[in-house]
C-alpha positions in Angstrom: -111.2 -0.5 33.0 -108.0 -0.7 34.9 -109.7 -3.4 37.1 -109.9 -5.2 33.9 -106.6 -5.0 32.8 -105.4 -6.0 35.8 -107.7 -9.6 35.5 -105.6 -10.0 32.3 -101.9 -9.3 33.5 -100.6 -11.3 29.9 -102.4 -7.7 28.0 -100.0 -5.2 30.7 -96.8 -7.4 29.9 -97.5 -6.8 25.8 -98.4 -3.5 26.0 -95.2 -2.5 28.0 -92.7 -4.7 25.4 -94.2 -2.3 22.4 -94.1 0.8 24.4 -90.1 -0.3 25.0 -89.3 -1.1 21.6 -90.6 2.1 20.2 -88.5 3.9 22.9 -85.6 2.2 21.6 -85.7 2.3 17.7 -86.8 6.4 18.5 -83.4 6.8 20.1 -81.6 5.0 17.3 -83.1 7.7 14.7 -82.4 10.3 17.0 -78.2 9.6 17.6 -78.0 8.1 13.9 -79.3 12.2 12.8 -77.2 14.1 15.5 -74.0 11.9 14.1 -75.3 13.0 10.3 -76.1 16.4 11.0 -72.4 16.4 13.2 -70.2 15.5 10.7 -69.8 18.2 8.1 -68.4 20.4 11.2 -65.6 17.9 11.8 -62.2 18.7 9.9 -61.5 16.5 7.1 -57.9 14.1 7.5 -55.3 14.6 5.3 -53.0 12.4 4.0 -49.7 12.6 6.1 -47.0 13.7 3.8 -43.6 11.3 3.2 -40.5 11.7 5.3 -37.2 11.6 3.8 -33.9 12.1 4.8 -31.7 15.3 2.4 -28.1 16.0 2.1 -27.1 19.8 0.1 -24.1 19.1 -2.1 -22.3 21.3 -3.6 -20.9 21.2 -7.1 -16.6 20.7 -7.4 -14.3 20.9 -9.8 -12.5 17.9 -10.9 -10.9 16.4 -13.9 -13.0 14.1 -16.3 -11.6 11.3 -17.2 -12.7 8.2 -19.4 -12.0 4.5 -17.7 -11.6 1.5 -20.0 -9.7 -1.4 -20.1 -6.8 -2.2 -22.4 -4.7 -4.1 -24.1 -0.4 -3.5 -23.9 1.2 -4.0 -27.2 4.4 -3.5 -28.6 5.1 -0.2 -30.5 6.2 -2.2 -32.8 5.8 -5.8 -34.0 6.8 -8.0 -36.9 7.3 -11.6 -38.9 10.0 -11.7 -41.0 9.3 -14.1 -43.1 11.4 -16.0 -46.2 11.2 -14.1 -49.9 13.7 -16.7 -51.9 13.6 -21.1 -51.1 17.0 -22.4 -49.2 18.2 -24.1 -46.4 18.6 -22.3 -43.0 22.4 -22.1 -42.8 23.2 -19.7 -40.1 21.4 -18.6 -36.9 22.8 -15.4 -36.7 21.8 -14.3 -33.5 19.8 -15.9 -30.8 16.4 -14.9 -30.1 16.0 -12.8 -27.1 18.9 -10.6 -28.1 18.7 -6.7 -28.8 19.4 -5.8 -31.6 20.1 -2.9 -34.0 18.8 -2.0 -37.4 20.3 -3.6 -40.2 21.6 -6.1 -38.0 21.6 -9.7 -39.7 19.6 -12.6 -38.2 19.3 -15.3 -39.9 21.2 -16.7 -42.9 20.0 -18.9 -45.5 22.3 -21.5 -48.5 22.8 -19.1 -51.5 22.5 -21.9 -53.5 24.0 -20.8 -57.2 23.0 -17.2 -56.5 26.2 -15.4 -56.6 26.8 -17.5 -60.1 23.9 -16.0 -61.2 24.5 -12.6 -60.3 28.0 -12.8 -62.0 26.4 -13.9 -65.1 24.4 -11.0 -65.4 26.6 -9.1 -64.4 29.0 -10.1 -67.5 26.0 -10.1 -69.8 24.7 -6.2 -68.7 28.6 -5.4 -69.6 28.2 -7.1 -72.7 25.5 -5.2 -73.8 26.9 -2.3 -72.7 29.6 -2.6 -74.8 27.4 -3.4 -77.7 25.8 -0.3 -77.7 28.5 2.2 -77.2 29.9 0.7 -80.5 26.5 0.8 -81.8 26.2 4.3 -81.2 29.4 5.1 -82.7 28.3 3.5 -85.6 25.2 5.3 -85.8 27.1 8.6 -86.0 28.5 7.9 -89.2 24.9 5.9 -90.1 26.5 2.5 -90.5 23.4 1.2 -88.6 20.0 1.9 -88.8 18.1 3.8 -85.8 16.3 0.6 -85.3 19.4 -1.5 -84.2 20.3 1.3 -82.2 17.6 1.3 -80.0 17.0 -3.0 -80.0 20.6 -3.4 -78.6 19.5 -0.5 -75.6 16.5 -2.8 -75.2 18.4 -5.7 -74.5 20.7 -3.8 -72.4 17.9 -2.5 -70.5 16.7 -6.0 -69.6 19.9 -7.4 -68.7 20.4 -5.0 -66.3 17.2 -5.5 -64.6 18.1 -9.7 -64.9 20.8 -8.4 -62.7 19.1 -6.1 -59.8 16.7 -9.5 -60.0 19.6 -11.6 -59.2 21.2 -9.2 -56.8 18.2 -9.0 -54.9 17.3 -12.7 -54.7 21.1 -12.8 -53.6 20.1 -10.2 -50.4 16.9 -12.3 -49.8 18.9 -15.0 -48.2 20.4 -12.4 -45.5 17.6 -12.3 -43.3 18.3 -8.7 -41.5 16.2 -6.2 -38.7 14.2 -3.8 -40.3 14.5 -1.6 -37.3 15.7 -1.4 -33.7 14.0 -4.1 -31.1 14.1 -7.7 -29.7 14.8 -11.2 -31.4 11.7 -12.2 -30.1 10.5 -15.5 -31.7 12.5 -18.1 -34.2 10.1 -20.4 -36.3 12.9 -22.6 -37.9 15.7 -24.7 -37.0 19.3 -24.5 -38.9 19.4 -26.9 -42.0 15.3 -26.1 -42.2 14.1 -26.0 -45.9 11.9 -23.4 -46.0 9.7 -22.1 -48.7 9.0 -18.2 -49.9 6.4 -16.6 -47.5 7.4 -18.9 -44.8 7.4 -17.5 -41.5 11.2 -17.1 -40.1 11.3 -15.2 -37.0 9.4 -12.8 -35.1 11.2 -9.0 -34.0 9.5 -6.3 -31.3 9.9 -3.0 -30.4 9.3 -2.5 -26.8 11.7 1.0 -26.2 7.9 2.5 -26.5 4.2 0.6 -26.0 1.2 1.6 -27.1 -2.1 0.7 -25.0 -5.1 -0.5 -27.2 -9.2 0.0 -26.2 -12.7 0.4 -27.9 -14.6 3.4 -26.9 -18.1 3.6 -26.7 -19.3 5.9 -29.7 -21.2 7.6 -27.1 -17.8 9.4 -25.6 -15.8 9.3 -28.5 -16.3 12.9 -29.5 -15.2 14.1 -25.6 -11.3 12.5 -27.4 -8.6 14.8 -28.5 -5.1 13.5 -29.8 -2.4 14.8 -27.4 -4.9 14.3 -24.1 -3.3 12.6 -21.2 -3.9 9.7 -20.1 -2.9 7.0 -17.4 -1.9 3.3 -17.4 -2.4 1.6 -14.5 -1.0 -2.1 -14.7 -2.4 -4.9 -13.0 0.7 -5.1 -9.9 -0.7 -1.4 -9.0 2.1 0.1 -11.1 1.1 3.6 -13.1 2.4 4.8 -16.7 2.1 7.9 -18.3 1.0 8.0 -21.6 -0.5 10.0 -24.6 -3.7 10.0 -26.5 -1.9 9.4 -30.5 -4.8 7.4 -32.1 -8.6 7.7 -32.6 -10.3 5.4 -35.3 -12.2 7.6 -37.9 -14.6 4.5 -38.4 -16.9 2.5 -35.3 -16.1 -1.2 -35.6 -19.1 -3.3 -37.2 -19.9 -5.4 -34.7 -19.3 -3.4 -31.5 -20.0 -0.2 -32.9 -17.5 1.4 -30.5 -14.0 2.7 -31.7 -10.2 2.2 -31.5 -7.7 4.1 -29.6 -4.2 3.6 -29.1 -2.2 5.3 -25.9 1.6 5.7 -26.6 3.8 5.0 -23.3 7.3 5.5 -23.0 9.4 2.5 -22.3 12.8 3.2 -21.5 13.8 -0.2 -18.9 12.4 -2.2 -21.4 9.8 -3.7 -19.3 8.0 -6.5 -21.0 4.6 -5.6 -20.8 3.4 -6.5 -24.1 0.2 -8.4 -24.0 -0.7 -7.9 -20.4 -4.2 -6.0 -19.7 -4.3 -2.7 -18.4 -7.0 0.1 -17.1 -6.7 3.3 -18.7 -7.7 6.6 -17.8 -8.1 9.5 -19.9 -8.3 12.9 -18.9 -10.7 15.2 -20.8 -10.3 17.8 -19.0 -12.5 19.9 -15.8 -16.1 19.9 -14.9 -18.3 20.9 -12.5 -19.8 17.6 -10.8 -20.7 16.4 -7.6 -19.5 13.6 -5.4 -21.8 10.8 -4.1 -22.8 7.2 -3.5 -23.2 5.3 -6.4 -25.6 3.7 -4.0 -28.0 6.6 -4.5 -27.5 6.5 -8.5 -31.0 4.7 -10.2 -32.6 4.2 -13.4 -35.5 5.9 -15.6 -37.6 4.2 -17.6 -35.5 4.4 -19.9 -32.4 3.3 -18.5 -30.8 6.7 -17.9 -28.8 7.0 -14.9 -30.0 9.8 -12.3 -30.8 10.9 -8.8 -33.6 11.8 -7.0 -33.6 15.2 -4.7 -35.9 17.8 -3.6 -36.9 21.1 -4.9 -37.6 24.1 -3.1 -41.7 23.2 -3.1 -40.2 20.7 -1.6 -40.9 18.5 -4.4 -39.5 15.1 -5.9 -37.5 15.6 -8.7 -35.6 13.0 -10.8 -32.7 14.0 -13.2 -30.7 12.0 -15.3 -26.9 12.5 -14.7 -23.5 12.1 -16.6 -21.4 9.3 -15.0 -18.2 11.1 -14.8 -16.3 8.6 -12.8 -17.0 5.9 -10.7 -15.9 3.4 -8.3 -16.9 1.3 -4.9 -16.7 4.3 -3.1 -17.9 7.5 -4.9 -19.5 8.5 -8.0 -18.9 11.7 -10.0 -21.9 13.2 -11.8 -22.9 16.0 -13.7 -26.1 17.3 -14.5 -27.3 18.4 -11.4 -28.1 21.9 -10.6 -25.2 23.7 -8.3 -26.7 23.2 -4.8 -29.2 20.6 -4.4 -31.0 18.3 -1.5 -29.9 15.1 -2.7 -32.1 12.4 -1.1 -30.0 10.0 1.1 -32.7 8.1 3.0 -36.6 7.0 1.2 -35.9 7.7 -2.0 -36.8 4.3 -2.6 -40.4 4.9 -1.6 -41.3 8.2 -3.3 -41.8 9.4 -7.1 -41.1 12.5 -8.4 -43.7 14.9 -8.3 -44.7 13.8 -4.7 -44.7 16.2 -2.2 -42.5 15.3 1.0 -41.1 16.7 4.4 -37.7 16.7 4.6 -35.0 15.9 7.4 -31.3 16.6 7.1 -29.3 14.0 7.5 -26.8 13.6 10.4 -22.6 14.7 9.4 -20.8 11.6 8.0 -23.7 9.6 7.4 
């Protein structure tokens, strides 16, 4: 048979390729099982946990303090302005000048005042005289009760014709209601001017007061008599007082009005200029960080991100105590926490994470 076969070398040639390609898919089967039946002895991966970088801080005292900015005003401020008609006869002072209560300002033409005032004043004794003579009469019931009381009527009303006239006669001295600065003149001598005209404006600037809204939020933290600080824009510093809180949110803003009271005794002129001021509201416990490590929830609440002793992610919103360019004052946190200073960008809270402490001074 062989001897055949080897008359027909085409039928070896086929014969081998099957043999060879049944040898080859056989080992296929065979590695493709020992890999199956291999892998349930191999150690599943785990997912390599997140690195991130921890500082411990340490809770402080320090003083709380409210930051908003203000507006200087004068303690006191106002427009005198014209309660009879005239002419502007005198400038009695120039504006600029001190000057002290009662003090007159401005004058203007009596006109035929002081005739007037004269008449009634000769009529009120008129009537007086009437009456006493009536009430002699009266005694010995020559008149009736009637009379009596008609010609005390009409000495009544003469007598207020004549505080009228008196007083229309003071209107045209145009004097300082209080203590302060000419500040502002409106009108020109030989100026008509009209009642309710404005005449001339006077402040008080021995004290200031420093104006602000507060947001409704911190409003309740206020007490009158707190401290507080004025810091001008030229790096100057005031002390001042806490005298006013607004019992009612304005409308629009929904935020309140307070007033500071400062002590002015050099009569700096300060009114109107913008200032920052700081109230103090007393101690806390807070911490001291970067605002650059402060985020937001989802709900806008300000809050950091540290690690617990599960070592954790946690996220809890803070109090912004103070703040500036360089630090950030919070409360809220526990004591002693492991404030996350490096990836806290790239983990949530909830996630579990290795931790590294972070070099000194960084």
């Amino acid at each position: 048979m062989f001897a055949q076969l080897s008359k027909r070398p085409w039928i070896i040639a086929v014969v081998i390729a099957i043999a060879l390609l049944l040898w080859l898919l056989g080992g296929d089967r065979f590695v493709a099982r020992d890999s199956v039946e291999a892998e349930p002895d191999k150690p599943a991966a785990t997912a390599e946990l997140a690195w991130v970088e921890v500082q411990w801080l340490e809770a402080q005292p320090m003083q709380r303090q409210h930051v908003v900015q203000g507006q200087i005003e004068a303690w006191r401020r106002v427009e005198l302005r014209a309660q009879v008609s005239g002419s502007v006869q005198k400038l009695d002072q120039d504006k600029g000048n001190r000057v002290a209560t009662d003090q007159l300002l401005l004058s203007l033409s009596p006109d035929d005042r002081p005739a007037q005032v004269a008449r009634s004043e000769a009529d009120v004794r008129q009537r007086q005289s009437d009456v006493t003579a009536a009430k002699r009469l009266r005694e010995r019931s020559l008149i009736s009760a009637n009379e009596l009381m008609r010609l005390e009527s009409e000495l009544a009303k003469a007598r207020a014709e004549l505080d009228s006239a008196r007083l229309q006669q003071r209107n045209t001295k145009i004097k300082a209601p209080f203590a302060g600065i000419y500040d502002q003149r409106m009108v020109e001598l030989g100026d008509f001017v009209q009642p309710g005209q404005s005449l001339l404006t006077l402040v008080d600037i021995d004290r200031l007061k420093v104006s602000a809204q507060i947001a409704q939020q911190q409003v309740t933290q206020l007490e009158l008599g707190q401290s507080a600080k004025v810091e001008l824009l030229d790096g100057r510093t005031l002390e001042g007082e806490l005298h006013f809180i607004a019992a009612a949110a304005d409308p629009g803003s929904r935020s309140f009005r307070i007033e500071v009271k400062v002590d002015n005794p050099d009569g700096l002129r300060l009114a109107g200029a913008s200032a920052t001021l700081r109230i103090q509201t007393g101690e806390a416990m807070a911490h001291r960080l970067s605002p650059a490590l402060l985020s937001l929830d989802e709900s806008g609440r300000h809050g950091v991100k540290w690690v617990n002793d599960a070592q954790r992610v946690e996220f809890t919103p803070v109090e912004l105590i103070s703040v500036d360019n360089q630090d950030a004052w919070v409360s809220g946190l526990p004591p002693k926490v492991a404030l996350i200073t490096l990836g806290q960008g790239f983990v949530q809270p909830g996630q579990q994470v290795r931790t590294q402490l972070a070099a000194e001074g960084s």
